[in-house]
Structure formats: structure tokens, C-alpha cells
N, C-alpha and C positions, 0 to 999 in steps of 0.2 A: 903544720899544726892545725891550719884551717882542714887538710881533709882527714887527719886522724879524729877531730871531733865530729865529723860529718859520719863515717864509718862507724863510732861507739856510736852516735844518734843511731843508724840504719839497726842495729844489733837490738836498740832498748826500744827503739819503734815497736818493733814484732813484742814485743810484754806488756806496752801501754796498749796498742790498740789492737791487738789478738788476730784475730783474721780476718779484719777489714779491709787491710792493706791489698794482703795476699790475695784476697780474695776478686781483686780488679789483674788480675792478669791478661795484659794485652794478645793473650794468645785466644780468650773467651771468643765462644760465638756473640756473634753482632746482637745486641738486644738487653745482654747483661751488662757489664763493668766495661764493654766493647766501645757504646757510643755510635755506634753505625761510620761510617766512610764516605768517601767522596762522589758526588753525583757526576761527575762530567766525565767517570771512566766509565765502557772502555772507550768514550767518544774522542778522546784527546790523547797525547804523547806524553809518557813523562820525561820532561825536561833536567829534574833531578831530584833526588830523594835521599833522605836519611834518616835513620833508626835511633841513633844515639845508645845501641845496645852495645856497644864492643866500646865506641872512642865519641869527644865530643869533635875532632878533628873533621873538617878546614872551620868549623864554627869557633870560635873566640869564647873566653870565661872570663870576665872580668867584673872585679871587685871591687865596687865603690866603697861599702860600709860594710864593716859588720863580719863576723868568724867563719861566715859557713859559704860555698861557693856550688855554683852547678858542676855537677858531675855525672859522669855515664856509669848505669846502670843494666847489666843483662835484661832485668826484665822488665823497669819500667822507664828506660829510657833515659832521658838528659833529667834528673834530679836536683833541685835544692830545695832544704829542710832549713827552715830557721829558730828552730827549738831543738835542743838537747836533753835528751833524760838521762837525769846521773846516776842512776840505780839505787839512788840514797832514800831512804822511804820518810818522810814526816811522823810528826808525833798520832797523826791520824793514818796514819800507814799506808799513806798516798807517796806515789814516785814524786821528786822534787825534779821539775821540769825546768832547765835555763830559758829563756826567752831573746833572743838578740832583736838588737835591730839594725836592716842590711838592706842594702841596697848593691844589685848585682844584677849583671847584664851575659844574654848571650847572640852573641854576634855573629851572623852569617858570614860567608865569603859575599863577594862581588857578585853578583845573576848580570848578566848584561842581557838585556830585552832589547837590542839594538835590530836584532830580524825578526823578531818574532811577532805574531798579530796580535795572538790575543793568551795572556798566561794568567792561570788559576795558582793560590798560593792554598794548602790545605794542610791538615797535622791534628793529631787529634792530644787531650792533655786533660790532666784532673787534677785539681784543688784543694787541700781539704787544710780543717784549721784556721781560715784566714775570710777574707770577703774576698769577693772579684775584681772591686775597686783598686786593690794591691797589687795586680796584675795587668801588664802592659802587653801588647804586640803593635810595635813600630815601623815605618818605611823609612826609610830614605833616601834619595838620587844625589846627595852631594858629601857622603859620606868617603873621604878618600883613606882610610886606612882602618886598623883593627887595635886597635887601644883606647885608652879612656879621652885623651884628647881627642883625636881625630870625633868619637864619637861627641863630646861635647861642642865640638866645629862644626858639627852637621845638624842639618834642619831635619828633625823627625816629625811625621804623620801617625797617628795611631789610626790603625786597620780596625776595621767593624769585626770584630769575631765573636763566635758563642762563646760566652764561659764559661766553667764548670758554678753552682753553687757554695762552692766555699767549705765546706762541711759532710763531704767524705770524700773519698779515691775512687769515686766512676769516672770511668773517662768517658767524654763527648767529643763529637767531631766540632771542630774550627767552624764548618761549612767552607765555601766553597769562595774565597774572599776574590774579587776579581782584579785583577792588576792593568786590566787595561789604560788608566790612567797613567799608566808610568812606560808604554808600549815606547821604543827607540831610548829608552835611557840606560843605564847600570843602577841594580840596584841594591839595598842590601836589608836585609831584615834581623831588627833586632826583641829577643826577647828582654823586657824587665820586667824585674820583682823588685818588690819592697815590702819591709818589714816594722811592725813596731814592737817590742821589748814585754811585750804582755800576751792572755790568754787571747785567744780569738782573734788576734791579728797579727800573727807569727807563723803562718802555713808554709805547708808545703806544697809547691809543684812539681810535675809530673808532664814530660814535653815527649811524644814520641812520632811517628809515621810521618816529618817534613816533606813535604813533595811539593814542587814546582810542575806544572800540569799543563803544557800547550796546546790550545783546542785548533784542531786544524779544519783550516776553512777554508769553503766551497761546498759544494754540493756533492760533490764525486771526485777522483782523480782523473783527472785527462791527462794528455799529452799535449803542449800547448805549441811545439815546432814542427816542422815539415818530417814528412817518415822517408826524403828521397832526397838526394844531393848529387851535385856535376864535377868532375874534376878532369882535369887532363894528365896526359901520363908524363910522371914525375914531379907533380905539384904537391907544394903544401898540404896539408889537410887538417882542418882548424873549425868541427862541425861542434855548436853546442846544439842539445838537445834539450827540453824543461817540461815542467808539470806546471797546472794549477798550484800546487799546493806545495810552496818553498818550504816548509819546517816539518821534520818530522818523516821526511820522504827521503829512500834508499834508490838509487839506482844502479843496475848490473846490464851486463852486456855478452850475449851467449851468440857462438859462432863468428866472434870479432876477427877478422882477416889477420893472421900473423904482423904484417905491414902496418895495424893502426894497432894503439893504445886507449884506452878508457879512462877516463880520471870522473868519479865522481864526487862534485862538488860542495856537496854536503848543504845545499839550501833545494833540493828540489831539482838538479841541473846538472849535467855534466858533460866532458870534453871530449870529445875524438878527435883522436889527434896522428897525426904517419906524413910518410912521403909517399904517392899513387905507383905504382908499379911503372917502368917503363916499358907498354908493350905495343902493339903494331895495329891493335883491334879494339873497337870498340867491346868492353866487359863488363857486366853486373856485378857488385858484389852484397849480397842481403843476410842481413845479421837481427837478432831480437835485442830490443831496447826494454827493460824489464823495469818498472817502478810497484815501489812496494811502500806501505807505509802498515799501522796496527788497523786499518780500517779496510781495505783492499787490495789488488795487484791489479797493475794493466801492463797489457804487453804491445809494443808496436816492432812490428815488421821495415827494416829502415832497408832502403836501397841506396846503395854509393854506386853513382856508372861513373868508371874509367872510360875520358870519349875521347878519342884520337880528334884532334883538330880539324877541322876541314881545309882543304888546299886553298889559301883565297891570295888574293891580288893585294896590290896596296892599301893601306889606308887611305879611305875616302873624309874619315871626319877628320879636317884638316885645321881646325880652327878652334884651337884651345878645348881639345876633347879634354886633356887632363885638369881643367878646371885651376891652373897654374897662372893664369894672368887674371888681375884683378886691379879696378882702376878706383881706387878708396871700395865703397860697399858693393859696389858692383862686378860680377864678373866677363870679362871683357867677349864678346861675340855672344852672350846670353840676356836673357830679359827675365827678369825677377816677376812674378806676380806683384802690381801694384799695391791688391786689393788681398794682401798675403794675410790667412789670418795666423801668423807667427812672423820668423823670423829665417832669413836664408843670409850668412855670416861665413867667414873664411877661416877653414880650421888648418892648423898645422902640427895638432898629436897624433888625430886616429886623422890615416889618409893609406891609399891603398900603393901610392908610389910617389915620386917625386916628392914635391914639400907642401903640395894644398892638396884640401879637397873642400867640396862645399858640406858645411852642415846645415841641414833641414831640421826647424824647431814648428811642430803643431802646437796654439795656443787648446789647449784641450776644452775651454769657457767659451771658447768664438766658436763660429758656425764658418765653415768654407774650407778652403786649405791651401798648402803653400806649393808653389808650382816654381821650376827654373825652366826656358823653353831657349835653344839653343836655334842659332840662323840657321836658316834649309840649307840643305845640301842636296845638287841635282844629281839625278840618278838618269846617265846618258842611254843606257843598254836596257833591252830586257836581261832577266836573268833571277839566278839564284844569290841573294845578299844575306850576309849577318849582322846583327845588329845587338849589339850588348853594353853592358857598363856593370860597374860594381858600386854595391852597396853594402852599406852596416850599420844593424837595428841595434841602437843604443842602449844600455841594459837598466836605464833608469825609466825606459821608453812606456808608455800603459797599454801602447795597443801595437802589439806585433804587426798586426796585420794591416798598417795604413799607408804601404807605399803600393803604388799603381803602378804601375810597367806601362808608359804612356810615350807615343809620337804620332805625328800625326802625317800622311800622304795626303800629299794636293798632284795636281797636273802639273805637267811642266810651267805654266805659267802661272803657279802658285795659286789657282785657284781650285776649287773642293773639287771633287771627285763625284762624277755621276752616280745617279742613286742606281743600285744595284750593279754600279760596273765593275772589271775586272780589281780596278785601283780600290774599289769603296770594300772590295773582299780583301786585299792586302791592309787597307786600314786596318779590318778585322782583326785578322793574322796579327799582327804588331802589336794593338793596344791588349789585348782578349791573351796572346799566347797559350792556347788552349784554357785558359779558365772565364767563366763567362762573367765575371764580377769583374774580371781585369785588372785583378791582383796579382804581385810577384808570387812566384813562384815555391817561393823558400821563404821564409817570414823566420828566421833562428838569429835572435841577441847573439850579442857580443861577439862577432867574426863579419869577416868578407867575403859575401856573396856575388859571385858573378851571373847575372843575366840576362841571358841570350834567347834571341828569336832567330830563327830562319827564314826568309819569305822570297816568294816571287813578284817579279814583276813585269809585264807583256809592252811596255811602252813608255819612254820616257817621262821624268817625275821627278817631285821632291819630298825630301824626307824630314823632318820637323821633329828631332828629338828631343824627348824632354820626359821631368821625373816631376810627380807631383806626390806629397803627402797627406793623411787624411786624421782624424777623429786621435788626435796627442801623441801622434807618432813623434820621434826625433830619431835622423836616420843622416847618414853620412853619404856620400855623395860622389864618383870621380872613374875616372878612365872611360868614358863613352869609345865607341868604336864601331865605323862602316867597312864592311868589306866585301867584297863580291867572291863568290865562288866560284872558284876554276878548275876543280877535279871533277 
């Protein structure tokens, strides 16, 4: 009943008010009946959009008071009228116009802002008949369902937006209303109207172009992980690769080796994932890492080297390399920086084998960093030694880049090493591994990064391994490893 009088209203509309109506068609250039648009395209993503020309679906209609209800309309969108004309003329030969009075709501789905930084709510709509005062646009974060209950459970916010004046069908833009206040929550937006029973305060609205708008931040897109990775043949392979800028951003992958897979993640980030080849020789394999979002493309060039092992000797780091014994907070044959600014703690989910590994927490407000430094281990021979352990950048971590690839060479009698000697250049070699900042070498969240140095050494020595973290890293910690090369 309620939309057979809504339909006879739309029909006697066009006779009371001639071509007013018609005459705001959302399809006008900007300037007329148009209202102009959104300021933060094309700077932002849209996150999602609706017309309400075809359906008012996944948005909700519901009917506190009163005959007449929102409805979709071709051309001007999600409608509700709360006057009817009967086509009955008075004795003055005026149409005799129903008046109700209504209160009706239209209700969004769910938006969840749980990743996203910063979202624009925009829609443009016109008014006429009625004042602006009768016209609501709502938030709310604790809204759990799409009925009149759940909406009466929930705490609503009204949204600052422009309104149309009351007294005819131009449309205006909303502007540009900012939701950063509700950034990490679920939200939902509700429109209401209401009505009273008489001339000039029984309008009609007119709701069209919803759009939810994610402005994507930074300054540019980069590439924020390493474009190069180690594996040995027939390992795992478990590479994430990421951008600045998690929302919004597409990633693709051209010339991927048969043997791996791509998965992107859909925040900015995705997986390469296979088993290495089993082959005899050391092999390159280089593939384009493609990131795309509406505002530019960057391309990196990644290299995966398949490295045949090197032939070495026993293990030398003999003394809880796997980080598996721990004596309450302590782990057993290592020394904790006292003066930690964080925390170095016994983890037993993310761990690269056995059942521990240490995890490393940077306080990101303190100034120093947290260090584990492991008892020396004498190095008898000259020779060729390797020196590695594994690590994994945490994905809640802020700074990829704060683990250090750090140990330290003294002489055999644990004391420092002469200034410019043979030992003070292996120092080099060790801490530095060719970067001169003395950072790891691969800084990629979420996976298990192995980290290896090669070095020489012309004279007996000890070796002092140890991991330090910097500037709010949290970073996991486990399997150290000395071995001498014998090929």
C-alpha cells in the first residue's frame, strides 16, 4: 500500500510542479541542478559507491511512521515523498494535497575502516518542500544489525553535511565529510527524514552518487622490501614483498618462474611462495614486481638466487645457537642488554625450528636499542667461515629496517683487534656484509629470512655473535650457525 501511494504521488508530482522536478536531472552538467562533486578525486580510491538508480540494496528502508517509504528511482535516486496529491481539485481549483507525517530511515551495510587510514563519506541530494532541519545524516560504530531495533541500540552521531535549502530539486554536493574519526572501526551510515502533516514541512528527498572515498597516503608509491632474496635448492620459499601505501594498491608479477606462485594480498603486499629447484649450481632467477594503484605504477626488478651450499665442517656454534634453553627471562649462554630499550622475551608460535626462538621488542619512545650477545666462540684455523641465523620482521613491526646483522671479532685472547689489522677488516666483513649502514640485508615482514656472511680469517680468534634491533622494530630471532668452509 505504502509504495502504490508513493508511485500515484511520483505521477501527480509532474502536474503540481511542472518541470521543476525534471528539470534537476542528475545527468546535468555541474553548475545546474548538478551541485558539483567531490573534491578528493581523482586523489583518492573509491572504496564504494552507490547510485540507488536501479535498487535501494545492500542499504536497508525502514519505516518508523507514516505511509510513504524510500524508494529507488532511475533518475533521481533513493526517493522519499511525504505528500500525496490526489488529483481531486478544491473548490478553488487547487489539487488537494495529503500531508503525512513519517519518520523513515535508510540504512547502509557495514563499511569496516578496520585498514584503512583515512576515508571520505560523499553523495550528493536535494530537498524541496520541507526545511533542512527535517533532514538527518547519521554515524555510527556500534550499530550491530539492519532493523529498527538494532538501530534504536545504537549510538548515532550526526555528520556535518551541506544541505540542500528546502524549497526546490537542485542538487548539492554533501562535500567532502571526513571519517577519519572512526579510522579501525565498522561503520554504518544512516540516512533520516521526518515529517509533519502539513504544507512546508512534508518534503521531499532526493539521495544519489554515495561514495565512500580512501585517500591514499604518502607521497609516492615505493616499494618498501628488498628486490633480492637467498634460497638453497629445494627450500621453501615464503618471500613477502610491500609498498607504502597498504589500500588501494594492486600488485602483479610478470616473468614468475613456473616453480613459484603469487598471491596478492590485497593491502598493499603480497606472497611468493614455491619449492627452489633442486640443481647443482649456483642460478639467478629475476622476475618484475608490478604495483599499481589510480595514482601511479612502480616496477621492481626482484632477484631470487638458487645458492648451492657451501661444503663446510661441523658446527662450531655449539652453545644453545637455537635459542632453546632458557633459565626464567634469561636465555642460557647469551647476555640480554641490560640497558634494553624494549624487551627480549621467549617466544614459542613464530620460531624458525625446534620449540623457541627469542623475540625482540624496540620501545619506539625510548632512544637505544635492544641487543642479545651470545659467549665467543674460538676460531682455531685460518680460513674461510660462515656465519648466519634467521630472522622474522614482524608485521605489526613500524620500521622494517632496524635489525643490524652485528658480531663482533676480538683476538684470541678476547681482546679488540688492532686498528687497521687483518681481524679489524673481518670485523668489517661481519658487521657491514657489504652494506655500510650495517643493516640486514632483506628487511621483508611476515616470513623467515636467513642471514649469512662469508669471511676470512689469517689467525686465530673469537667470534661474538649477536643481533641487535633499532628505532620500533620487533623482529624474531633463532638458529645462529658457525661453520668453516672446506670446499
Amino acid at each position: 500500500m505504502k509504495r502504490m501511494k508513493y508511485l500515484a504521488w511520483m505521477f501527480a508530482a509532474a502536474l503540481l510542479v511542472g518541470t521543476t522536478a525534471c528539470s534537476d536531472d542528475p545527468k546535468e552538467e555541474p553548475g545546474g541542478g548538478n551541485g558539483g562533486g567531490s573534491i578528493i578525486n581523482p586523489e583518492g580510491n573509491i572504496m564504494y559507491e552507490k547510485s540507488f538508480k536501479s535498487d535501494l540494496a545492500p542499504f536497508t528502508e525502514i519505516s518508523i511512521k507514516g505511509d510513504t517509504v524510500w524508494t529507488a528511482d532511475s533518475r533521481y535516486g533513493a526517493v522519499l515523498a511525504s505528500s500525496v496529491n490526489t488529483k481531486i481539485k478544491d473548490e478553488n481549483d487547487k489539487y488537494i494535497i495529503n500531508y503525512y507525517e513519517n519518520e523513515d530511515y535508510l540504512l547502509s551495510p557495514e563499511f569496516d575502516l578496520t585498514n584503512e587510514n583515512q576515508v571520505y563519506l560523499s553523495f550528493r541530494h536535494a530537498f524541496n518542500y520541507g526545511k533542512p532541519e527535517q533532514i538527518f545524516v547519521q554515524i555510527s560504530k556500534n550499530c550491530t544489525g539492519s532493523d529498527a531495533a538494532a538501530i534504536a541500540a545504537a549510538t548515532w552521531t550526526d555528520l556535518e553535511v551541506a544541505k540542500p535549502s528546502g524549497n526546490n530539486f537542485t542538487y548539492i554536493s554533501s562535500g567532502d565529510v571526513d571519517l577519519s574519526a572512526y579510522k579501525g572501526e565498522k561503520i554504518r551510515i544512516l540516512f533520516k527524514f521526518t515529517s509533519q502533516a502539513q504544507s512546508g514541512l512534508c518534503g521531499t528527498w532526493e539521495v544519489d552518487n554515495f561514495k565512500l572515498t580512501r585517500v591514499l597516503t604518502g607521497s609516492s608509491l615505493d616499494f618498501t622490501s628488498a628486490d633480492k632474496a637467498t634460497v638453497e635448492p629445494g627450500a621453501a620459499v615464503n618471500i613477502k614483498v610491500s609498498t607504502n601505501l597498504t589500500n588501494g594498491t594492486t600488485l602483479e608479477v610478470l616473468e614468475l618462474p613456473t616453480w613459484l606462485t603469487f598471491t596478492d594480498n590485497g593491502n598493499g603486499s603480497g606472497t611468493i611462495t614455491g619449492t627452489a629447484p633442486s640443481i647443482t649450481e649456483d642460478q639467478n632467477f629475476t622476475f618484475m614486481v608490478i604495483a599499481t594503484n589510480n595514482l601511479t605504477t612502480q616496477n621492481m626488478d626482484f632477484v631470487l638466487t638458487v645458492k648451492v651450499p657451501a661444503q663446510t665442517g661441523e658446527e662450531m656454534f655449539t652453545l644453545n645457537a637455537g635459542l632453546e634453553k632458557w633459565t626464567g627471562s634469561t636465555i642460557d649462554n647469551w647476555t640480554i642488554n641490560p640497558n634494553s630499550a624494549g624487551t627480549v622475551t621467549q617466544e614459542s608460535t613464530i620460531k624458525h625450528s625446534g620449540s623457541y626462538s627469542a623475540k625482540m621488542a624496540h620501545d619506539a619512545t625510548t632512544k637505544g636499542n635492544v641487543e642479545i650477545k651470545a659467549d665467543a666462540i674460538s676460531i682455531a684455523d685460518a680460513g674461510t667461515y660462515i656465519y648466519s641465523f634467521y630472522y622474522y620482521v614482524d608485521d605489526a613491526t613500524t620500521n622494517e629496517s632496524g635489525l643490524r646483522h652485528w658480531a663482533f671479532i676480538n683476538k684470541s685472547d678476547g681482546s679488540k683487534p688492532d686498528k687497521g689489522s687483518a681481524l679489524e677488516t673481518t670485523q668489517t666483513q661481519i658487521n657491514y656484509n657489504g652494506d655500510s649502514n650495517g643493516y640486514s640485508s632483506t628487511q621483508t615482514k611476515g616470513s623467515w629470512i636467513k642471514e649469512e656472511v662469508e669471511f676470512n680469517v689469517t689467525e686465530p680468534c673469537q667470534i661474538v655473535p649477536m643481533a641487535r634491533i633499532y628505532k620500533g622494530t620487533t623482529v624474531y630471532v633463532d638458529d645462529f650457525s658457525l661453520k668453516k668452509v672446506i670446499k
